[in-house]
C-alpha positions in Angstrom: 112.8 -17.4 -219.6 113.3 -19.1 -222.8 109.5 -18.9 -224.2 110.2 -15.1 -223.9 113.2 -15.1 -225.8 111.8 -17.5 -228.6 108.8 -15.3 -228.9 111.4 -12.0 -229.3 113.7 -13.2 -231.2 115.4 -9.6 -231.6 116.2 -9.7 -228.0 117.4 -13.5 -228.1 121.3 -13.1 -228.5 121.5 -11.3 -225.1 119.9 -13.8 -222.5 123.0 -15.6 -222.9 124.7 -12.8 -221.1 122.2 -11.1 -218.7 122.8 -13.4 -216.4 126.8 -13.1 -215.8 126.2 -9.2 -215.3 126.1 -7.8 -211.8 123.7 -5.0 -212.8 120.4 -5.6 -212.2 119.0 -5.4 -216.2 115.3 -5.6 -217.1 114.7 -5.0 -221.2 111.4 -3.3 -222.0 108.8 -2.8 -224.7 107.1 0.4 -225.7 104.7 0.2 -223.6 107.6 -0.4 -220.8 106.3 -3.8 -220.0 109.3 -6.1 -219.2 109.9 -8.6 -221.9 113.5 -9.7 -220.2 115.4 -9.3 -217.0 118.3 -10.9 -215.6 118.8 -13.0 -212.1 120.5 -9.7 -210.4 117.2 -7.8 -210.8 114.9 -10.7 -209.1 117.7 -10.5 -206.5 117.4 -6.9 -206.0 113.6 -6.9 -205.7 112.5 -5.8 -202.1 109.7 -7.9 -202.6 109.5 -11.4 -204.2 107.1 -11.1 -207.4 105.1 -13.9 -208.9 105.3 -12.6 -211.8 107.6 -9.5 -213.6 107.4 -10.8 -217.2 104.5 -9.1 -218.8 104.4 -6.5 -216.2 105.0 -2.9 -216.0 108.6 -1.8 -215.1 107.0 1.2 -212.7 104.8 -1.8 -211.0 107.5 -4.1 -210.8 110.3 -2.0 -209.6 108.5 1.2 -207.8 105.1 -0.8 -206.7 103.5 2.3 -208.7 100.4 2.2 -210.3 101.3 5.2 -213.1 104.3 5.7 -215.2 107.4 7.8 -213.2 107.1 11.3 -214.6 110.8 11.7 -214.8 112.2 8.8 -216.9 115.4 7.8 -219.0 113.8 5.1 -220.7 110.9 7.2 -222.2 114.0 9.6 -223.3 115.3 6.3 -225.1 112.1 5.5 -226.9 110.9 8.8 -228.2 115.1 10.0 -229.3 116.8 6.4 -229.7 120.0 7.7 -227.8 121.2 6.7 -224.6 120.9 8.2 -221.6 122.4 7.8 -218.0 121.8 9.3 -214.6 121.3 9.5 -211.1 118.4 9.2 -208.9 117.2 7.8 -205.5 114.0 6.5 -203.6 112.7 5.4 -200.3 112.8 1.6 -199.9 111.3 0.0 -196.4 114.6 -0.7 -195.3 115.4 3.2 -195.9 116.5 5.3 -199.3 118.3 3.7 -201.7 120.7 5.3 -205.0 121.0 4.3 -208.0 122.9 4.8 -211.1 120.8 4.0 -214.0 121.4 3.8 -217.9 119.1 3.3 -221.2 120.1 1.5 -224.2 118.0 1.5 -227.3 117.1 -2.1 -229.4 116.6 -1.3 -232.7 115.1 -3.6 -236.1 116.6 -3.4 -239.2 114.5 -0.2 -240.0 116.2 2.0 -237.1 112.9 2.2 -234.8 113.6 1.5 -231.6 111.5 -1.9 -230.3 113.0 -2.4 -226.9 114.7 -0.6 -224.2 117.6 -2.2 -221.7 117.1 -0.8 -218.3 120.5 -1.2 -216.5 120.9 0.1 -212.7 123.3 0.0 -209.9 123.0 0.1 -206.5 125.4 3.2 -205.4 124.0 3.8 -201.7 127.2 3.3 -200.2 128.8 5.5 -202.4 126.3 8.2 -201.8 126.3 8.1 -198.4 129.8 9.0 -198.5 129.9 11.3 -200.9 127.2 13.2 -199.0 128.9 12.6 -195.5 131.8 14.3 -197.6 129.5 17.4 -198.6 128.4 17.5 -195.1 131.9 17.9 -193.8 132.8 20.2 -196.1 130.0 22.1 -195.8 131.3 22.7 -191.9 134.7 22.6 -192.4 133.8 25.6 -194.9 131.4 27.3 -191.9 134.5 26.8 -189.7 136.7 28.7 -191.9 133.5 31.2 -192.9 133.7 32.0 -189.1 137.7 32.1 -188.2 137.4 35.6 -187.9 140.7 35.7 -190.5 141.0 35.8 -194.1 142.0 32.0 -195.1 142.9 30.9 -198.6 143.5 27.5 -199.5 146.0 27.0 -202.4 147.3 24.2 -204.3 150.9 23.7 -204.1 151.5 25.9 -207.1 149.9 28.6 -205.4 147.1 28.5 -207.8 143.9 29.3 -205.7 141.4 26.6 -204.4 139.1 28.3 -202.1 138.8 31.0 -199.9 136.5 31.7 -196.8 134.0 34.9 -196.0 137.0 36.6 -194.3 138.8 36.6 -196.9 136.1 37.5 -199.4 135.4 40.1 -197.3 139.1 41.4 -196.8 140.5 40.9 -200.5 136.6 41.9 -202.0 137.0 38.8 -204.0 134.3 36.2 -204.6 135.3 32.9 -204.2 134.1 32.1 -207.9 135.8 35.0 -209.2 139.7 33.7 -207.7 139.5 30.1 -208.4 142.1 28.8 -210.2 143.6 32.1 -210.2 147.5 32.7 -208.4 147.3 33.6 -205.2 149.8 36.7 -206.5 146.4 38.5 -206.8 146.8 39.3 -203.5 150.3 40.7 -203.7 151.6 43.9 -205.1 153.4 43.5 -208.8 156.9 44.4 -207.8 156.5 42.0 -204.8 157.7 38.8 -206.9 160.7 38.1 -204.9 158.6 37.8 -201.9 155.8 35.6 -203.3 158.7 33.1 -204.3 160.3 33.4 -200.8 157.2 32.6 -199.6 156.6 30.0 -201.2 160.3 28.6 -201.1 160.2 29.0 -197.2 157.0 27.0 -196.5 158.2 24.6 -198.4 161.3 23.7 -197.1 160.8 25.2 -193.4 156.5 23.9 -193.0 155.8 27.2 -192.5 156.3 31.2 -193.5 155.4 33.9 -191.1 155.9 37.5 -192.0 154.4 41.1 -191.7 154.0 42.3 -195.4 152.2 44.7 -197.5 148.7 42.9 -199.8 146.7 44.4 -201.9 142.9 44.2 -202.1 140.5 44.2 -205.3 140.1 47.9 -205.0 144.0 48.1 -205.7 144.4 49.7 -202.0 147.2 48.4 -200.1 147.2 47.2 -196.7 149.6 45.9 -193.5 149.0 42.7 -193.1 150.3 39.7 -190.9 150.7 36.2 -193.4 151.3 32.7 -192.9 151.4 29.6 -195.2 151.7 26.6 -193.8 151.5 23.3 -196.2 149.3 20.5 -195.7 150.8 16.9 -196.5 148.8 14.0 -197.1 149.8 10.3 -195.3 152.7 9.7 -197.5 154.2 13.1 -196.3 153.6 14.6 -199.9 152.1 18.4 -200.0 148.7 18.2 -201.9 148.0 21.7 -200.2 148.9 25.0 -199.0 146.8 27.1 -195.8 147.3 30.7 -196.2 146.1 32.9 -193.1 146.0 36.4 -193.5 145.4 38.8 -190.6 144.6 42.4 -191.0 146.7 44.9 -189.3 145.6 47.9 -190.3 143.6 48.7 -187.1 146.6 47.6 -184.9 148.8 50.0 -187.1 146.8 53.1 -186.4 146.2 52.2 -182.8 150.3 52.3 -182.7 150.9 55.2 -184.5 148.2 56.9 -181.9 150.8 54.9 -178.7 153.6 56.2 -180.2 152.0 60.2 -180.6 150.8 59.7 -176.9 154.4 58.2 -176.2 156.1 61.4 -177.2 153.7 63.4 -175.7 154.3 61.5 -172.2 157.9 61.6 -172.5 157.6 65.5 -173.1 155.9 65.9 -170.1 158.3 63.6 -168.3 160.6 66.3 -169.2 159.0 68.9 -168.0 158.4 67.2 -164.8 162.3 66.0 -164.4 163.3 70.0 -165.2 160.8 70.9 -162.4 161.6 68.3 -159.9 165.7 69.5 -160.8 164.7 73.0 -160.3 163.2 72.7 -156.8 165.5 70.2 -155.6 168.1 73.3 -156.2 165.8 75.8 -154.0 166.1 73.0 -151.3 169.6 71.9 -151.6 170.8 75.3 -150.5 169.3 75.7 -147.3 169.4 72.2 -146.5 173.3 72.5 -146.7 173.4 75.5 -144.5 171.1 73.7 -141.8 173.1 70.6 -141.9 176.3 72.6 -141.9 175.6 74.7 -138.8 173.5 72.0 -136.7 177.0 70.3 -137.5 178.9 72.8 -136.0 176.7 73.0 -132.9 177.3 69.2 -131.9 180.7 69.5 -132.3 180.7 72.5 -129.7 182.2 75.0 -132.0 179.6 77.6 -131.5 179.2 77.3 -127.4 178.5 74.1 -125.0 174.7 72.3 -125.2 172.8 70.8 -122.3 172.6 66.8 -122.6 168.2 67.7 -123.8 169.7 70.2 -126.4 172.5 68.0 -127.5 169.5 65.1 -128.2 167.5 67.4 -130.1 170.0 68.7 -132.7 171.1 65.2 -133.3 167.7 64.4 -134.5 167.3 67.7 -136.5 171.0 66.9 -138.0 170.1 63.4 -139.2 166.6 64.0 -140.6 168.3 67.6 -142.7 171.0 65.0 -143.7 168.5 62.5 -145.0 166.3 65.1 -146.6 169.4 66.3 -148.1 170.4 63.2 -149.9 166.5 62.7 -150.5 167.0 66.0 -152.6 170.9 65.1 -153.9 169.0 61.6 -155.2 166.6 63.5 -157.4 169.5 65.3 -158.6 171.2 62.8 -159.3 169.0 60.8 -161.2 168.3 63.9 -163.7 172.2 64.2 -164.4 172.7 60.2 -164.8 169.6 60.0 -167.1 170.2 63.2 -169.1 173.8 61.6 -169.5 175.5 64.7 -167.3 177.0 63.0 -164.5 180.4 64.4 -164.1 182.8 61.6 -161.6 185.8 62.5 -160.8 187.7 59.3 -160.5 190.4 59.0 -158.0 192.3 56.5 -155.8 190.2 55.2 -153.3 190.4 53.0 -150.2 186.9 51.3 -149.3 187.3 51.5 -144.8 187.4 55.3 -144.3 184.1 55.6 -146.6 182.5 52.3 -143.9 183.7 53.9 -141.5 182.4 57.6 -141.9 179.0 56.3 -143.1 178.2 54.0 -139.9 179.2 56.9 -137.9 176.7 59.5 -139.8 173.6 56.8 -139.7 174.7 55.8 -135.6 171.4 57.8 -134.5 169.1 56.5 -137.2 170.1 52.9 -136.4 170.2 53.7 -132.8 166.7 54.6 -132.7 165.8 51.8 -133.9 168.1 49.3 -131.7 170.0 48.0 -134.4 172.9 46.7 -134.2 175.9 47.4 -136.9 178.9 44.9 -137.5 181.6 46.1 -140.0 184.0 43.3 -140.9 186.8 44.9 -143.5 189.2 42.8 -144.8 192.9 43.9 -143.6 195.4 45.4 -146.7 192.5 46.0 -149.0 193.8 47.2 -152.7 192.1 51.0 -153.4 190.0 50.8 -156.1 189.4 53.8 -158.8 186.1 55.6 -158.4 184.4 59.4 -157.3 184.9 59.0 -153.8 181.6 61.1 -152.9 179.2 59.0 -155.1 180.7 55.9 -153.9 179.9 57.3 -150.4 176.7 58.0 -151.6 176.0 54.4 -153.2 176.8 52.9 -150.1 175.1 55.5 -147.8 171.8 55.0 -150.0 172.3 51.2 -149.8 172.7 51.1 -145.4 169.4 53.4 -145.3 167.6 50.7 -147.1 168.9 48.4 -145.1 168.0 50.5 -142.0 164.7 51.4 -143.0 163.7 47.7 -143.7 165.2 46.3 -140.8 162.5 46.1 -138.6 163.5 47.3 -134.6 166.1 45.4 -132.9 167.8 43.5 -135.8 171.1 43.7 -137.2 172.7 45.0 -140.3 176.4 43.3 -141.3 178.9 45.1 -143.4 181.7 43.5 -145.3 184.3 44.4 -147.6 187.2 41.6 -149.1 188.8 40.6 -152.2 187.1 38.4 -154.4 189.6 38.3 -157.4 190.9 41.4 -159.4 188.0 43.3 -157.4 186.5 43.9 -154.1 183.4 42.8 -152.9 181.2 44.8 -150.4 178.0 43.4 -148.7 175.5 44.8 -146.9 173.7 41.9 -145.1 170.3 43.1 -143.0 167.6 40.7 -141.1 164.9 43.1 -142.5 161.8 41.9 -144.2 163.4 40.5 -147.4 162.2 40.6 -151.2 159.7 38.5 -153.1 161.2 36.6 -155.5 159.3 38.4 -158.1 160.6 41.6 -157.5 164.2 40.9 -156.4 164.9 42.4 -160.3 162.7 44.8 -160.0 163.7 47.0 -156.9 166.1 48.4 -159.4 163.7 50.0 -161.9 162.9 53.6 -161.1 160.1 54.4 -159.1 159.5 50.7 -158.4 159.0 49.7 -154.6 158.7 46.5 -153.1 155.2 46.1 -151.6 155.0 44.5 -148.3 152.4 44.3 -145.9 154.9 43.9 -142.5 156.3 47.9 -143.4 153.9 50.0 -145.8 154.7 53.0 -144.5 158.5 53.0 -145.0 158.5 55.9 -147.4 160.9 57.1 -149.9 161.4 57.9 -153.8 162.0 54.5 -155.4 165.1 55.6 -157.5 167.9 55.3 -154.5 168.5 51.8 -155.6 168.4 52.9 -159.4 171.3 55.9 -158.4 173.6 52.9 -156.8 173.2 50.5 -159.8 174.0 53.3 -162.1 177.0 54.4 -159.8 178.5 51.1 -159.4 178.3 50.7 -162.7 180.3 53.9 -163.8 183.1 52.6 -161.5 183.2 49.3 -163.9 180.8 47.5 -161.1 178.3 45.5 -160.7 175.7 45.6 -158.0 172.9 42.5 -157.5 171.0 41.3 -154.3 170.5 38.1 -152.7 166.9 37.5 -150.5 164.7 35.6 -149.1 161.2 36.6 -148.1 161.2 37.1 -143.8 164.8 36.2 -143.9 166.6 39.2 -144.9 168.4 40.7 -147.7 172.0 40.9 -148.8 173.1 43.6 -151.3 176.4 43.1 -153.3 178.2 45.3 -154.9 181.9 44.4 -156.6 184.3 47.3 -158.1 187.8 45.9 -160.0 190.9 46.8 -157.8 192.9 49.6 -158.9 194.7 49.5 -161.6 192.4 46.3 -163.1 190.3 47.7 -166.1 187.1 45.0 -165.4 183.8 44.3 -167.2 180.3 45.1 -165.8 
């Protein structure tokens, strides 16, 4: 390459230095035939050339036959500035970038004489970068279609980007908020919460809250937010991910509960002061029957064959369980509407066994079931309304009776345990699920079970005992397992002990 730089002498200092570039550099004349080049440009060639001095650059480097329309060299000769860019083309071993650059050669007069060609090969750079654009491009169709509004700050809270949802919630372009604070969002006074928010995510990686934002239009709105901060490898925060979800919709559709919430519990009300008023008509009559069928077993009234005698016992334990059916509903009305009246007194727990296995003899007997009462000898009284105890454990026996099946056995104790009694009320019914061993005490609630569907009753019996036990200082649980049985417990502090539920 020497004869070329002894016959351009104006190019001849830079040989010396062509070589020891990396570039590949090819100096042209006007007519952009290459005078020069350096030993990275023959390496770069796809194809070996016999000869590149004296040839066109377009012919040597593009295997073109006509100039490039678009060219920086061209820009060089006609302004003698420098110019750089970008650019790429298809190679047979696939496209290849470059990064290219022009440098004027002037004589002593100014006019430009030659032009240095410089280009890099970038194509593994520009791969990346575009498998970068690439994922960005979906990472930003994964946030376009998150169905919430997503900002992404930086960790002053100055805005970065934002998806469609929030474009769409805020009416913001994304052009329009960059670089802006996210405080856009937030109503002036709010600036103790923005810093809150802000504070918090930092220190806790992450701030959850219902607030109040504000949209371009200046109309306020409920909204759900979160900011969460997003740490690069060395645990440093580069980011901040705010998620915004509207609850506007959800507001109104709770407002609209809450109206139909009032308007059930109104006619909850009604119902209870009907269901009060006819359990009244029936009480009555109910205590008449019960009263004078009472009177006829116990002979007061004249003598009764052995048929006659079987018949009113019948009549007198179906009145008596319609009657507590009937003293149950009113019950429930009084406890709920918080006018239960008890009128507490000293009480001893045998009598009360005693006179309620008596009263539910025929009921058990028809079914063959057999009744054990085991009472604890010198039991302390306990401090309670005698009746409604009666009733509690009355209500709790039926159960136990009604989901016994035919020829079990029902087991009633009473003991100390501690500063209270304990009663139990063991049965080898049916048992509970597990799942509903809490519920049975809810009101209206019964336990579905395919071995006795048609065991009838209200569903609040259970719900009157808890409530009663629990006036007496009480509690009452149960114990079950499903086909095995159920035991119901019920504990009351002994007299004179003032005990927790």
């Amino acid at each position: 390459m020497g004869n070329v730089l002894s016959a351009a002498p104006d190019i001849g200092l830079l040989q010396s230095i062509l070589d020891g570039i990396e570039e590949s550099i090819v100096v042209l004349d006007k007519e952009y035939r290459i005078v020069c080049f350096n030993s990275a440009f023959r390496g770069w060639l796809e194809k070996p050339k016999k000869k590149i001095i004296g040839e066109f650059c377009y012919s040597v480097i593009h295997d073109h036959d006509v100039r490039c329309n678009v060219c920086i060299v061209r820009d060089t000769f006609r302004t003698g500035q420098y110019f750089e860019t970008s650019h790429s083309h298809e190679r047979e071993n696939g496209r290849v970038y470059h990064e290219t650059r022009s440098y004027p050669i002037k004589d002593a007069k100014g006019e430009v004489k030659y032009a240095i060609y410089m280009f890099r090969d970038i194509t593994e750079r520009a791969l990346i970068e575009e498998k970068v654009r690439e994922l960005d491009k979906f990472k930003k169709k994964i946030l376009d279609n998150a169905g919430v509004a997503i900002n992404i700050l930086d960790k002053e809270g100055n805005i970065m980007n934002v998806n469609r949802g929030s474009e769409t919630l805020f009416g913001w372009a994304e052009e329009d908020v960059k670089g802006e604070p996210h405080s856009i969002f937030y109503k002036k006074e709010d600036t103790e919460l923005l810093a809150k928010s802000m504070r918090q995510a930092f220190a806790k990686g992450e701030y959850k809250a219902e607030v109040t934002l504000v949209k371009k239009n200046k109309n306020e709105f409920p909204a759900h937010l979160t900011i969460t901060p997003v740490e690069d490898d060395h645990g440093s925060i580069t980011a901040l991910i705010e998620i915004v979800n509207d609850l506007t919709q959800l507001k109104k559709a709770e407002r609209v509960i809450k109206q139909q919430l009032e308007k059930l519990k109104e006619l909850d009300a009604m119902k209870e002061e009907y269901f009060y008023a006819t359990s009244h008509e029936f009480k009555t009559p109910l205590t008449t029957i019960t009263s004078l069928t009472k009177l006829l077993l116990d002979g007061k009234i004249g003598s009764l064959t052995k048929e006659q005698r079987e018949a009113l016992e019948l009549v007198y334990c179906d009145t008596r369980r319609l009657r507590g059916a009937v003293q149950r509903i009113l019950d429930i009305a009084k406890i709920e509407s918080g006018k239960m009246v008890y009128h507490m007194d000293r009480v001893d727990i045998e009598p009360i066994v005693d006179e309620i296995i008596s009263t539910l003899r025929i009921l058990s007997g028809s079914k063959s079931i057999i009744v054990n009462k085991s009472v604890e000898t010198n039991l302390p009284h306990v401090t309670a309304d005698k009746d409604r105890l009666e009733m509690a454990i009355e209500n709790l026996m039926n159960n136990a009776i009604k989901f016994t099946p035919p020829g079990g056995r029902i087991d009633i104790r009473a003991k100390r345990d501690g500063d209270s009694i304990l009663v139990e009320i063991q049965d080898t019914g049916i048992g509970i699920p597990p799942e509903d061993k809490d519920k049975v005490f809810e009101k209206y609630y019964q336990v579905k079970n395919g071995q006795m569907e048609n065991v009838g009753g209200s569903g609040i019996g259970l719900v009157i005992c808890k409530r009663i036990i629990e006036a007496f200082k009480g509690r009452l649980w149960v114990e079950s397992k499903l086909g095995e049985g159920s035991t119901f417990k019920f504990t009351i502090p002994c007299e004179g002990i003032h005990g927790g539920r």
